[in-house]
C-alpha positions as CSV (number, residue, x, y, z in Angstrom):
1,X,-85.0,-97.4,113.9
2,X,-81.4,-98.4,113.8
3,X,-80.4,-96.0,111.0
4,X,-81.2,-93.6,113.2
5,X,-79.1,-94.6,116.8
6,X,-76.3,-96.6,115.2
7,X,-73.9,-94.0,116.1
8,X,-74.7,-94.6,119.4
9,X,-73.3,-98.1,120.0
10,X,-70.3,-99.2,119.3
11,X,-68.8,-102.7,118.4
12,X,-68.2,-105.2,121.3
13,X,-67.8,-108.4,120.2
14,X,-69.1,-111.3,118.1
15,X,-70.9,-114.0,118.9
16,X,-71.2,-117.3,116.9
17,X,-74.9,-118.3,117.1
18,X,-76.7,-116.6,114.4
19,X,-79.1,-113.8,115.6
20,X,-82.2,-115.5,115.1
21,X,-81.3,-118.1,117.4
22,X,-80.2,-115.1,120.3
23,X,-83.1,-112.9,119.5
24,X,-85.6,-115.8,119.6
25,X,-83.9,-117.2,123.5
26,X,-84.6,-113.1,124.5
27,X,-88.2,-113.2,123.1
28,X,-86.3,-109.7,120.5
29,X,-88.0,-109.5,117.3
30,X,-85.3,-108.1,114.4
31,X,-85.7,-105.4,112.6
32,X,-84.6,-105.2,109.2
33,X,-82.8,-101.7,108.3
34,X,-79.7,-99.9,106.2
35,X,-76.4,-99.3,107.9
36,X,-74.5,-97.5,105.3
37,X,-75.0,-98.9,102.1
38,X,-76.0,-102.4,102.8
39,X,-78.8,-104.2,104.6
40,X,-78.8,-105.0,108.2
41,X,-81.0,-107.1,110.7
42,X,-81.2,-105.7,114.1
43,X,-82.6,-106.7,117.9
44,X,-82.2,-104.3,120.6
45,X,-82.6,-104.9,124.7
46,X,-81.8,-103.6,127.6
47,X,-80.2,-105.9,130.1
48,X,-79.1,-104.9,133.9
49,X,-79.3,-101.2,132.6
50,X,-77.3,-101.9,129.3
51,X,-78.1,-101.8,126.4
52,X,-77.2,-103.8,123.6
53,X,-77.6,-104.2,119.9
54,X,-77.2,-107.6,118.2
55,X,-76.8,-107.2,114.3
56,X,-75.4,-109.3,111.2
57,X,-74.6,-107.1,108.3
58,X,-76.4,-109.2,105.7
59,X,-73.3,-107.9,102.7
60,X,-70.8,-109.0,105.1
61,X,-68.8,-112.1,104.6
62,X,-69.1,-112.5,108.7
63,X,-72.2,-114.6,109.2
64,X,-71.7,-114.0,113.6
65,X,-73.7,-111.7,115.5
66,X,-71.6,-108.5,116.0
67,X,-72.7,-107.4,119.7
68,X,-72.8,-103.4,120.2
69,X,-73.5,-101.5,123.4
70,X,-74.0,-97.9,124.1
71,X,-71.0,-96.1,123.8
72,X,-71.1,-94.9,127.1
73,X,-70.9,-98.3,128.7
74,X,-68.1,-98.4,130.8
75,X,-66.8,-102.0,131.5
76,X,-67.1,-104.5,128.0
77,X,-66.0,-107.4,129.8
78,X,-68.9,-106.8,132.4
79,X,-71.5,-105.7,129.3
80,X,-70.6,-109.4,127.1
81,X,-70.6,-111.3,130.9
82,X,-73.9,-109.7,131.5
83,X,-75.5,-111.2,127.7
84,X,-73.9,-114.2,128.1
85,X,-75.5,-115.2,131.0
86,X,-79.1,-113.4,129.5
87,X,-78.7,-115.7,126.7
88,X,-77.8,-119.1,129.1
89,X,-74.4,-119.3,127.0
90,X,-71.0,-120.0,127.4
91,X,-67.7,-117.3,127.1
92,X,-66.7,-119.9,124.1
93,X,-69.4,-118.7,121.7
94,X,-67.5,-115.1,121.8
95,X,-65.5,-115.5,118.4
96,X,-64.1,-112.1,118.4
97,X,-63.3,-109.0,120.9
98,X,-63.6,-105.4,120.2
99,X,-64.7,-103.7,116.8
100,X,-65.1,-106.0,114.0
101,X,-64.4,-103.5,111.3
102,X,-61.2,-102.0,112.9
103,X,-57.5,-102.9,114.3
104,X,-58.8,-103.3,118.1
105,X,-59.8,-106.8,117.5
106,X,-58.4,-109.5,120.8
């Protein structure tokens, strides 16, 4: 499934638990897919009418869960303030702001 919406999210922020440990606290199950040319494990929900994906890039030397959110999504400090609380964690497990694989990093 993810191969096939990827290009509708886009990269958020990262999150230091691993994504077993998030997926499990939301009850997600992870689905494991392609991005690209390398494997990728996947959990999708919808929370307050956003919707996230939380994925690790398992060829990546980043081991946090990079958080995506429709691309539509208008506020990304509301969107991560919104997961946080889901999840019943703090701001400080946010390790990284913006997209991951490009310059717009915080």
């Amino acid at each position: 499934m993810w191969w096939y919406v990827a290009g509708l999210f886009r990269e958020v922020a990262c999150l230091a638990p691993p994504l077993e440990a998030l997926a499990h606290r939301l009850r997600l199950s992870i689905e494991h897919g392609w991005e690209d040319l390398s494997e990728v494990d996947v959990a999708m929900v919808q929370i307050r009418g956003i919707h996230f994906a939380l994925y690790r890039l398992n060829a990546s030397l980043l081991k946090d869960t990079i958080v995506s959110v429709l691309k539509d999504t208008e506020d990304d400090e509301v969107a991560i303030n919104v997961l946080l609380a889901a999840l019943d964690i703090g701001p400080d497990a946010v390790t990284y702001r913006g997209n991951v694989r490009s310059d717009e990093a915080q």
